[in-house]
MOPAC internal coordinates of N, CA, C and O (Angstrom, degrees):
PM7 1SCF
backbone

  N    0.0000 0     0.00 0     0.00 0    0    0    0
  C    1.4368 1     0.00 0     0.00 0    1    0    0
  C    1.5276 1   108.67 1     0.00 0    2    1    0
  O    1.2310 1   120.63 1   -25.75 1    3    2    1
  N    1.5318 1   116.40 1   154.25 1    3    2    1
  C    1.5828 1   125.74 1   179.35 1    5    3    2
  C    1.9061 1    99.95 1    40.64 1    6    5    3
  O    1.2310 1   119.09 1  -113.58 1    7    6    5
  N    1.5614 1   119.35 1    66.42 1    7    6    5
  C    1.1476 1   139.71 1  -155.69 1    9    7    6
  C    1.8226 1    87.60 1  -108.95 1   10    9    7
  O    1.2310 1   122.74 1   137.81 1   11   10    9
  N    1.1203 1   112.36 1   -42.19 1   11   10    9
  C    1.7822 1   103.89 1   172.94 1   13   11   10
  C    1.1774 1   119.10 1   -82.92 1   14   13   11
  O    1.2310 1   120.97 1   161.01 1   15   14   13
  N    1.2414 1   115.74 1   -18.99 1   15   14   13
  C    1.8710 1   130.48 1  -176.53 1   17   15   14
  C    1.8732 1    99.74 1   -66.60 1   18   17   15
  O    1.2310 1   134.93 1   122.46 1   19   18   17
  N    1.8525 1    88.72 1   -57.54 1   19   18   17
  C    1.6965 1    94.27 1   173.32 1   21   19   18
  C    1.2345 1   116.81 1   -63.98 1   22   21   19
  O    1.2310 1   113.45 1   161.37 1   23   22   21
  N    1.0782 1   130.00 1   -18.63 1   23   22   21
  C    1.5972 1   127.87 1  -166.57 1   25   23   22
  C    2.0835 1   109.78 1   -89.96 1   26   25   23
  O    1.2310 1   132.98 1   145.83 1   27   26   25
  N    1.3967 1    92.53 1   -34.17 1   27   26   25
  C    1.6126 1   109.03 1   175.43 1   29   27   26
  C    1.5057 1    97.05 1   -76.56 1   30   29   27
  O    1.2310 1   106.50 1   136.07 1   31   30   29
  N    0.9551 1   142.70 1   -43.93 1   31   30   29
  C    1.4892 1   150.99 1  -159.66 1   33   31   30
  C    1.9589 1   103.46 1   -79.24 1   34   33   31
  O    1.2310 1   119.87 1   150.08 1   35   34   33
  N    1.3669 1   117.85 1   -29.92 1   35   34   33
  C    1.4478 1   123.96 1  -177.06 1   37   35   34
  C    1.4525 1    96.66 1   -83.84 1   38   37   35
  O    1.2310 1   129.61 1   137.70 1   39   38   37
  N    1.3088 1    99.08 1   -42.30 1   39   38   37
  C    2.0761 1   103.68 1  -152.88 1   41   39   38
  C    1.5452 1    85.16 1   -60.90 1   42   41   39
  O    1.2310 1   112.73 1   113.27 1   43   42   41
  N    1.8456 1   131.34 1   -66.73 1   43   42   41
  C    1.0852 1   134.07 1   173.16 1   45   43   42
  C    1.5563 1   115.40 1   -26.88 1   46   45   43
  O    1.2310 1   113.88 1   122.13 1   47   46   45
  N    1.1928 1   129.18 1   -57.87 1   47   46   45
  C    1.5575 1   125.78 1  -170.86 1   49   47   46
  C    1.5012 1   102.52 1   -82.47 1   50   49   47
  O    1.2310 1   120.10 1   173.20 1   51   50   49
  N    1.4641 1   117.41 1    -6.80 1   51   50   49
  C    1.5465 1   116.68 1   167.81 1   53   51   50
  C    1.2870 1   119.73 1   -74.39 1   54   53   51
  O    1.2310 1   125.73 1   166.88 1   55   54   53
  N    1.6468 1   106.60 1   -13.12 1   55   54   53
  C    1.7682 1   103.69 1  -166.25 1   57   55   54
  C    1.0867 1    79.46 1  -117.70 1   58   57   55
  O    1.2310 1    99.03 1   174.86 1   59   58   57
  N    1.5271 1   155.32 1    -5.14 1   59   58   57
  C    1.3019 1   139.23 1  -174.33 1   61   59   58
  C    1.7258 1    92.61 1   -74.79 1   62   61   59
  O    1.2310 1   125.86 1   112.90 1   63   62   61
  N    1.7157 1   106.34 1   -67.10 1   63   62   61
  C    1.3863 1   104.63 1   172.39 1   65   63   62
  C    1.3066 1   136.18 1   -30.86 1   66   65   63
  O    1.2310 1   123.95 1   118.61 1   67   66   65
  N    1.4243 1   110.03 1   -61.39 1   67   66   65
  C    1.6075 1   102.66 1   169.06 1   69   67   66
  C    1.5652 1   128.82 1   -41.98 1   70   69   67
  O    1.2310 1   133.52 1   149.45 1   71   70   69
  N    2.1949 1    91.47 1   -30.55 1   71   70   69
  C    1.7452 1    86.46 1   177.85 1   73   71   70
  C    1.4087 1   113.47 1   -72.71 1   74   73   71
  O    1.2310 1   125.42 1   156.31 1   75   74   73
  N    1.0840 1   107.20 1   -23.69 1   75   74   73
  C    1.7868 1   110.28 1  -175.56 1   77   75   74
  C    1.5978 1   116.71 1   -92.16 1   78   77   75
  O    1.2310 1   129.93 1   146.29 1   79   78   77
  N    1.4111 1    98.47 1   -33.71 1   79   78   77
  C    1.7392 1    83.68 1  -179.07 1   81   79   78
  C    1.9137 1   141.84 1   -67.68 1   82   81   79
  O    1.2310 1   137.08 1  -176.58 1   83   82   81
  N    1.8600 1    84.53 1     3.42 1   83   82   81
  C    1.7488 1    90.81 1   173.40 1   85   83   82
  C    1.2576 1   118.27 1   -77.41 1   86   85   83
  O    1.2310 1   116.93 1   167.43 1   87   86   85
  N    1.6000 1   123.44 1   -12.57 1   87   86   85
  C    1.0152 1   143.11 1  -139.22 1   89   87   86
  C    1.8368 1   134.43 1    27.82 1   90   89   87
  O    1.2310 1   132.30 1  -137.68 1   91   90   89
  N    1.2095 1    93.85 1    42.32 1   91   90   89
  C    1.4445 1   122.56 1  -166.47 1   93   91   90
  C    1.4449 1    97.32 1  -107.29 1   94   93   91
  O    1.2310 1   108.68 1   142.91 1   95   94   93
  N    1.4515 1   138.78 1   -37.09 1   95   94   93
  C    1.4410 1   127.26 1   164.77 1   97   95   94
  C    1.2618 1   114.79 1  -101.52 1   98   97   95
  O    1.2310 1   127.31 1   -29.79 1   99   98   97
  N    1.7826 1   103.54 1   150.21 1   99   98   97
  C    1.5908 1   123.45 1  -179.70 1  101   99   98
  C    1.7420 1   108.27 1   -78.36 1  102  101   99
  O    1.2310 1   122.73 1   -59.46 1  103  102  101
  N    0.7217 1   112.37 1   120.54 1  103  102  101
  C    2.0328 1   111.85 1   157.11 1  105  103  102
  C    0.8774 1    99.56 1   -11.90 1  106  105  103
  O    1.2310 1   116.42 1   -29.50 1  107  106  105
  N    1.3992 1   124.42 1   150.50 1  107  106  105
  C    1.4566 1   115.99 1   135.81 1  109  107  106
  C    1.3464 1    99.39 1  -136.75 1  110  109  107
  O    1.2310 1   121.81 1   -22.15 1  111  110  109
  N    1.4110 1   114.13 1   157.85 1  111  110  109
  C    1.6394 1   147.89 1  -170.32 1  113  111  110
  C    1.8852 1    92.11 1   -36.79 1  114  113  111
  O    1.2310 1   123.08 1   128.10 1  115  114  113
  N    1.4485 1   111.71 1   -51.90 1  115  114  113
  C    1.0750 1   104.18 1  -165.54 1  117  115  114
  C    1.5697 1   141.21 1   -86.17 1  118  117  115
  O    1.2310 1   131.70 1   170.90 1  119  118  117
  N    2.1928 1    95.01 1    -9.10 1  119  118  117
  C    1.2006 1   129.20 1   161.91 1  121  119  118
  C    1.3635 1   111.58 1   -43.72 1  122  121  119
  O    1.2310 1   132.98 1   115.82 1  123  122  121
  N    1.1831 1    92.52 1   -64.18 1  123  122  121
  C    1.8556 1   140.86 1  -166.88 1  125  123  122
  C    2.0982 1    99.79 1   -40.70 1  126  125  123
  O    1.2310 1   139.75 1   120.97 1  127  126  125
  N    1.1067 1    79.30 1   -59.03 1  127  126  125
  C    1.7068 1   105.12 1  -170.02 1  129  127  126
  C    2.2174 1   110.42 1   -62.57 1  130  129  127
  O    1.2310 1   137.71 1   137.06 1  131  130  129
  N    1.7649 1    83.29 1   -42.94 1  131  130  129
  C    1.3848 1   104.31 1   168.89 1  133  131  130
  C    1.4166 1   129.27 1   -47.88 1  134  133  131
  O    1.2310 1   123.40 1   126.74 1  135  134  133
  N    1.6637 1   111.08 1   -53.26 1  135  134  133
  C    1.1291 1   151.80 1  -174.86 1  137  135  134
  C    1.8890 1   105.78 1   -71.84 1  138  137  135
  O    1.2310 1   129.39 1   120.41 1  139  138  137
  N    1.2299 1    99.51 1   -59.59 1  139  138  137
  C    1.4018 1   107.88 1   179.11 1  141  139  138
  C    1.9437 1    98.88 1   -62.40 1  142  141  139
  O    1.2310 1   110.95 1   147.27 1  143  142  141
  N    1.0167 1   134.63 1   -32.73 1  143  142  141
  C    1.0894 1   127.81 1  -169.57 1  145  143  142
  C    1.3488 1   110.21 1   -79.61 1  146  145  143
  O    1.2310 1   122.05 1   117.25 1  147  146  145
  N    1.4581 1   113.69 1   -62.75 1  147  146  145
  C    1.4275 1   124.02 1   170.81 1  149  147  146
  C    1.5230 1   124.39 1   -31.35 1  150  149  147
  O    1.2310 1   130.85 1   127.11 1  151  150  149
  N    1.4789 1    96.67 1   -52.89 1  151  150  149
  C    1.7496 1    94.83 1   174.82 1  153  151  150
  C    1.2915 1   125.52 1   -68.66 1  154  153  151
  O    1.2310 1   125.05 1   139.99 1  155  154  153
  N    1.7184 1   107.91 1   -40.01 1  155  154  153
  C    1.4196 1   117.27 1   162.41 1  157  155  154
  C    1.6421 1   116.80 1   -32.32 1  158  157  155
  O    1.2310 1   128.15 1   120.35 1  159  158  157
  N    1.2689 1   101.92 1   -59.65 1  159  158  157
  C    1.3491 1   114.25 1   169.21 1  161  159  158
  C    1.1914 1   135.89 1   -28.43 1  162  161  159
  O    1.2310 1   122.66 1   108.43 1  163  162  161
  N    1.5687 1   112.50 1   -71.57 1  163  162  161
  C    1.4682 1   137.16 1   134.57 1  165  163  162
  C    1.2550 1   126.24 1   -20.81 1  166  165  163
  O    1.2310 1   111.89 1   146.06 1  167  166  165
  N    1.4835 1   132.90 1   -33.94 1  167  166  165
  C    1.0965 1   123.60 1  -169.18 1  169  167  166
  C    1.5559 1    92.56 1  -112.80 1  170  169  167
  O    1.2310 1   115.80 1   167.98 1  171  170  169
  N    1.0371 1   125.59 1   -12.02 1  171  170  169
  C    1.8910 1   120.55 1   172.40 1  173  171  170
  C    1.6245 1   102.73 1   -73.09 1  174  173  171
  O    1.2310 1   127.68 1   119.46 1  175  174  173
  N    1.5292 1   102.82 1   -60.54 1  175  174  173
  C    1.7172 1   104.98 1   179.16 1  177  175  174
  C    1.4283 1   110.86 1   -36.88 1  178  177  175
  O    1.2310 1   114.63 1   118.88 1  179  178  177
  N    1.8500 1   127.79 1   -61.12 1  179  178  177
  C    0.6107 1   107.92 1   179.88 1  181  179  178
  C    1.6554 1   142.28 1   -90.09 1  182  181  179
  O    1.2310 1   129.57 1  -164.15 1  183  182  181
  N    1.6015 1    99.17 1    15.85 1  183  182  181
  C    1.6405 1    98.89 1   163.36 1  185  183  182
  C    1.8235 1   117.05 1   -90.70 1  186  185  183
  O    1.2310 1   129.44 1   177.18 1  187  186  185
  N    1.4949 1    99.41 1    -2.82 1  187  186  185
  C    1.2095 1   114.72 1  -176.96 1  189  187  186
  C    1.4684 1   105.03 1   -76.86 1  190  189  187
  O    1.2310 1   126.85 1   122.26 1  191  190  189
  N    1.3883 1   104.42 1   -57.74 1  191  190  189
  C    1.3761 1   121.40 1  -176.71 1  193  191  190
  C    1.9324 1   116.29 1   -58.55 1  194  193  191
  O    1.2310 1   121.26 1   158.95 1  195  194  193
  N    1.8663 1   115.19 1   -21.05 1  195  194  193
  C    1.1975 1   101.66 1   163.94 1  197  195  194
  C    1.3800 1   111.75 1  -125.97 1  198  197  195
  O    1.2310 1   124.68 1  -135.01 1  199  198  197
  N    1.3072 1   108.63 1    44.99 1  199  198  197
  C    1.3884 1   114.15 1   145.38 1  201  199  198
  C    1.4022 1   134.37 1  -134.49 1  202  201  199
  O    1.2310 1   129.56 1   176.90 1  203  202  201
  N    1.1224 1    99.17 1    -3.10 1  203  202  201
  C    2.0853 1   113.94 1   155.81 1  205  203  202
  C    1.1972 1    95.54 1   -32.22 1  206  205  203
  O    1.2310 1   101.88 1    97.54 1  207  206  205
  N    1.5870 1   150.69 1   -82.46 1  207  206  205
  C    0.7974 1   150.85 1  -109.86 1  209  207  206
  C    1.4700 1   106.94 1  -110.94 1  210  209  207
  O    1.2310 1   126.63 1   172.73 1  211  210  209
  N    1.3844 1   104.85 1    -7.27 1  211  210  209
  C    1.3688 1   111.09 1  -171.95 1  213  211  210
  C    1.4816 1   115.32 1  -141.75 1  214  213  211
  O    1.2310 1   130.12 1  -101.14 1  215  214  213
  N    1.6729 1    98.09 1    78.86 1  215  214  213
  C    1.5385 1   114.09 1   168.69 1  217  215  214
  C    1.3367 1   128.35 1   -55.46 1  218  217  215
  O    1.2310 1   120.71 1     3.72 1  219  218  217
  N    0.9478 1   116.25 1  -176.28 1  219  218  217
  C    2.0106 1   122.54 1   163.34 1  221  219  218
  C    1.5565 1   112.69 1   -56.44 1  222  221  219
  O    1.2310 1   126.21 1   153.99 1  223  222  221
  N    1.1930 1   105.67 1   -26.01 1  223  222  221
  C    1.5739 1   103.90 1  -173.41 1  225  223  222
  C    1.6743 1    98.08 1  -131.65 1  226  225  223
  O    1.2310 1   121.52 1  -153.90 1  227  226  225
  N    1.3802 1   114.69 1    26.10 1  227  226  225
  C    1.4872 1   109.53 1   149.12 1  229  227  226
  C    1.8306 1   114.11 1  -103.06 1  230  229  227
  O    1.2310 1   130.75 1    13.68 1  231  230  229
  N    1.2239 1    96.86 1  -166.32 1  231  230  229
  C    1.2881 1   109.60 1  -162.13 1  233  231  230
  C    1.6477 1   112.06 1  -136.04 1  234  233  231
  O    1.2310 1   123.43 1   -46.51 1  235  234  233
  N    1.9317 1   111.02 1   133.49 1  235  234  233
  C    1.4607 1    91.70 1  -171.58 1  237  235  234
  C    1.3717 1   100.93 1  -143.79 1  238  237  235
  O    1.2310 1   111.14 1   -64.08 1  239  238  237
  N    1.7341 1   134.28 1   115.92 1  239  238  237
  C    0.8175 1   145.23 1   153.28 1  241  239  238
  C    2.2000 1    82.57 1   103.84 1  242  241  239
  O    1.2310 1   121.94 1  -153.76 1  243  242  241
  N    0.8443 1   113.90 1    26.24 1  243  242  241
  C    1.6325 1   116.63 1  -177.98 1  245  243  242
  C    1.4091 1   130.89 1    94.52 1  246  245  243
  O    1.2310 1   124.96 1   175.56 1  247  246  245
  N    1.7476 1   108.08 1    -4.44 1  247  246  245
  C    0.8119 1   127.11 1   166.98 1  249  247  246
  C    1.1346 1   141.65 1  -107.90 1  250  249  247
  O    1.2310 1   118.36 1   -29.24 1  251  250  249
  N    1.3051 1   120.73 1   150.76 1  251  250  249
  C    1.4600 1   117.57 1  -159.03 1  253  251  250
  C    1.7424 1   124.72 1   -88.03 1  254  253  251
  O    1.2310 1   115.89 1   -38.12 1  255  254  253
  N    1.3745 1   125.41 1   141.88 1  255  254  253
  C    1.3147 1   128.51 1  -157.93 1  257  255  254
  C    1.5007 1   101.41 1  -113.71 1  258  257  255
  O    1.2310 1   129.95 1   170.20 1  259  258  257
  N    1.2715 1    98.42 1    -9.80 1  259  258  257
  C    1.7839 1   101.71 1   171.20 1  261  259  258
  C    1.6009 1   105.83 1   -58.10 1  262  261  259
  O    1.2310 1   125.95 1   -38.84 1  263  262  261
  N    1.3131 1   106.16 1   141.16 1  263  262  261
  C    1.1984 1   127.34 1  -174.43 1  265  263  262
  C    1.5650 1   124.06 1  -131.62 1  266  265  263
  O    1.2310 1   103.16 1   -68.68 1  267  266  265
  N    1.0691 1   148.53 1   111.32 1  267  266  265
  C    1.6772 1   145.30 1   168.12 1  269  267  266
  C    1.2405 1   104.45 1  -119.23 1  270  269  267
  O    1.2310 1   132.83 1     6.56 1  271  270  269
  N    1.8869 1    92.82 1  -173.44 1  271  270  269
  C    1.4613 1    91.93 1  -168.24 1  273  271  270
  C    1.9105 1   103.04 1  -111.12 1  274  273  271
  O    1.2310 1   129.10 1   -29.94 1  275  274  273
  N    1.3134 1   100.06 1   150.06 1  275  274  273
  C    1.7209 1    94.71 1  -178.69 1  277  275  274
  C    1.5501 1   114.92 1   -59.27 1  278  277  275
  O    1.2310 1   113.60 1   -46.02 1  279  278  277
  N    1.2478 1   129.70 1   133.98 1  279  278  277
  C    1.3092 1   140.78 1   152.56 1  281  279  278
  C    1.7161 1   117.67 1   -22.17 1  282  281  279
  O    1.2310 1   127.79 1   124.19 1  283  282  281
  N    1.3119 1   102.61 1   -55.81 1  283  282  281
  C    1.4905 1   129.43 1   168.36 1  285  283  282
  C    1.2667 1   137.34 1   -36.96 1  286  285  283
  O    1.2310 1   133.52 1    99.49 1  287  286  285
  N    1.2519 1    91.47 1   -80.51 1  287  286  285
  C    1.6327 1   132.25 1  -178.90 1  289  287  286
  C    1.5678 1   117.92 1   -85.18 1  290  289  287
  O    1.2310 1   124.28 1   121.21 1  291  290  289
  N    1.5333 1   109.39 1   -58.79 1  291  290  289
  C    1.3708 1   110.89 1  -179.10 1  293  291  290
  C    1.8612 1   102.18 1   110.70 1  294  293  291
  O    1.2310 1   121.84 1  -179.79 1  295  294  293
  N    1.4218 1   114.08 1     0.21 1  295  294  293
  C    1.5618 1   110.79 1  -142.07 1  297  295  294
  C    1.4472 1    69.11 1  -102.51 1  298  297  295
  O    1.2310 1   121.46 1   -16.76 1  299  298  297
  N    1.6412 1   114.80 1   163.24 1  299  298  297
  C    1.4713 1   145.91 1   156.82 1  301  299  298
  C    1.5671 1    96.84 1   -52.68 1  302  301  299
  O    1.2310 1   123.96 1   -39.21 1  303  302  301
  N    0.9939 1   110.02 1   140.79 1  303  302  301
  C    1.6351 1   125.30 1   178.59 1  305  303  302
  C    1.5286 1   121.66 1  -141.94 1  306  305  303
  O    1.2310 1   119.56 1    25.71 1  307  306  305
  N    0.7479 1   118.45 1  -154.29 1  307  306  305
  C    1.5151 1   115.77 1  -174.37 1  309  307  306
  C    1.9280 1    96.23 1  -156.26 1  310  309  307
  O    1.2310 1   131.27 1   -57.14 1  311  310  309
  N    1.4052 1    95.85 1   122.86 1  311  310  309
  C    1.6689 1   121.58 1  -160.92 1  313  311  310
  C    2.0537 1    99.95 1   -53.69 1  314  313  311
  O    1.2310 1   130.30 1   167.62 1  315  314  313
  N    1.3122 1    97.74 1   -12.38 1  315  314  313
  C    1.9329 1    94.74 1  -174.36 1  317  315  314
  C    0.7508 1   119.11 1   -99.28 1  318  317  315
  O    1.2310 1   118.95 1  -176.77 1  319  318  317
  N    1.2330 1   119.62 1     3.23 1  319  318  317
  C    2.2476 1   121.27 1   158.94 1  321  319  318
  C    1.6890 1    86.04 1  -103.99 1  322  321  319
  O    1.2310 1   115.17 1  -115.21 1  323  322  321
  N    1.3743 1   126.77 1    64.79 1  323  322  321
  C    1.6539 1   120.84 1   155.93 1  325  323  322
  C    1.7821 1    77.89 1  -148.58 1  326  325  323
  O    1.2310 1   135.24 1   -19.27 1  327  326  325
  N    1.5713 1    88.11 1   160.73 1  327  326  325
  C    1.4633 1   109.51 1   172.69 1  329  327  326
  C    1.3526 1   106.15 1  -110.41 1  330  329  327
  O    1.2310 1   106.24 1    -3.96 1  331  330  329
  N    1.4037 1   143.17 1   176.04 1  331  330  329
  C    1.2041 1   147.55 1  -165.72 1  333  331  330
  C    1.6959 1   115.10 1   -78.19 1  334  333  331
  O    1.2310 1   128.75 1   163.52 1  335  334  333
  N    1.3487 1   100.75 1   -16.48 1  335  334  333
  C    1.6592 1   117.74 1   167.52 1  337  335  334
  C    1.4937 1   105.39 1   -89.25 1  338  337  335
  O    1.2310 1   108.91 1  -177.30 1  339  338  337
  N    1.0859 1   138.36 1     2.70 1  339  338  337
  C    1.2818 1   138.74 1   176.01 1  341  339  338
  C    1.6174 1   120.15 1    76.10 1  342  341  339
  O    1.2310 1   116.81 1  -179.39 1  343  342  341
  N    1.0660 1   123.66 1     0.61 1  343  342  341
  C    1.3075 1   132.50 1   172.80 1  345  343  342
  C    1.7984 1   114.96 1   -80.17 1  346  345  343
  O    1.2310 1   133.77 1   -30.20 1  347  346  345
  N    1.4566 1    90.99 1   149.80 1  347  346  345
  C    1.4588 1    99.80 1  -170.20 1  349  347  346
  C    1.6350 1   131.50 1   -97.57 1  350  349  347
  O    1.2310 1   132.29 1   -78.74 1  351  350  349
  N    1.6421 1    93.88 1   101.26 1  351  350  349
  C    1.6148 1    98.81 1  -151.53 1  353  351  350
  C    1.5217 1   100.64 1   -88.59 1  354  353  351
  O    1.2310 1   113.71 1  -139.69 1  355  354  353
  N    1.3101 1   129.50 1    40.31 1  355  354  353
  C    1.3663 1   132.93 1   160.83 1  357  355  354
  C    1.4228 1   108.41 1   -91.76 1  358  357  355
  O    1.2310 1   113.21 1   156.10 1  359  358  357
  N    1.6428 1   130.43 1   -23.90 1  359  358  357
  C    1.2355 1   109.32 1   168.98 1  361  359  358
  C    1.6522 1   116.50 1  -106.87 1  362  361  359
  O    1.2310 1   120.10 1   180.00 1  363  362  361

């Protein structure tokens, strides 16, 4: 998903590199700012991109992403320390 977004986003940090890797140009503030954005970027798309598929009530690598809240505590939990009666078989 967003496969041209990523592809515009590499080509850009591809020409940043070339400017920097002779070591013949200085940073500048606004490179800098560029760079920090771009990857940011990059790294949202792709946490976006592997977790579309994997809601609260999907499933990832066999495990479960379901989530509630403890009886207890009140804290976000994860639905596989409960038993089907809803009680909390972690203690």
């Amino acid at each position: 998903m967003f496969e041209g977004i990523c592809e515009a986003l590499h080509r850009e940090m591809d020409m940043l590199e070339e400017k920097y890797s002779s070591g013949k140009a200085t940073m500048n503030p606004q490179d800098l700012e560029h760079i920090d954005k771009m990857a940011h970027a990059l790294k949202s798309l792709a946490t976006y991109d592997a977790m579309k598929g994997n809601s609260e009530y999907g499933s990832y690598d066999g495990g479960s992403y379901a989530r509630g809240r403890s009886r207890t505590t009140g804290r976000y939990i994860s639905r596989d320390d409960y038993s089907r009666d809803g009680y909390d078989r972690r203690y």
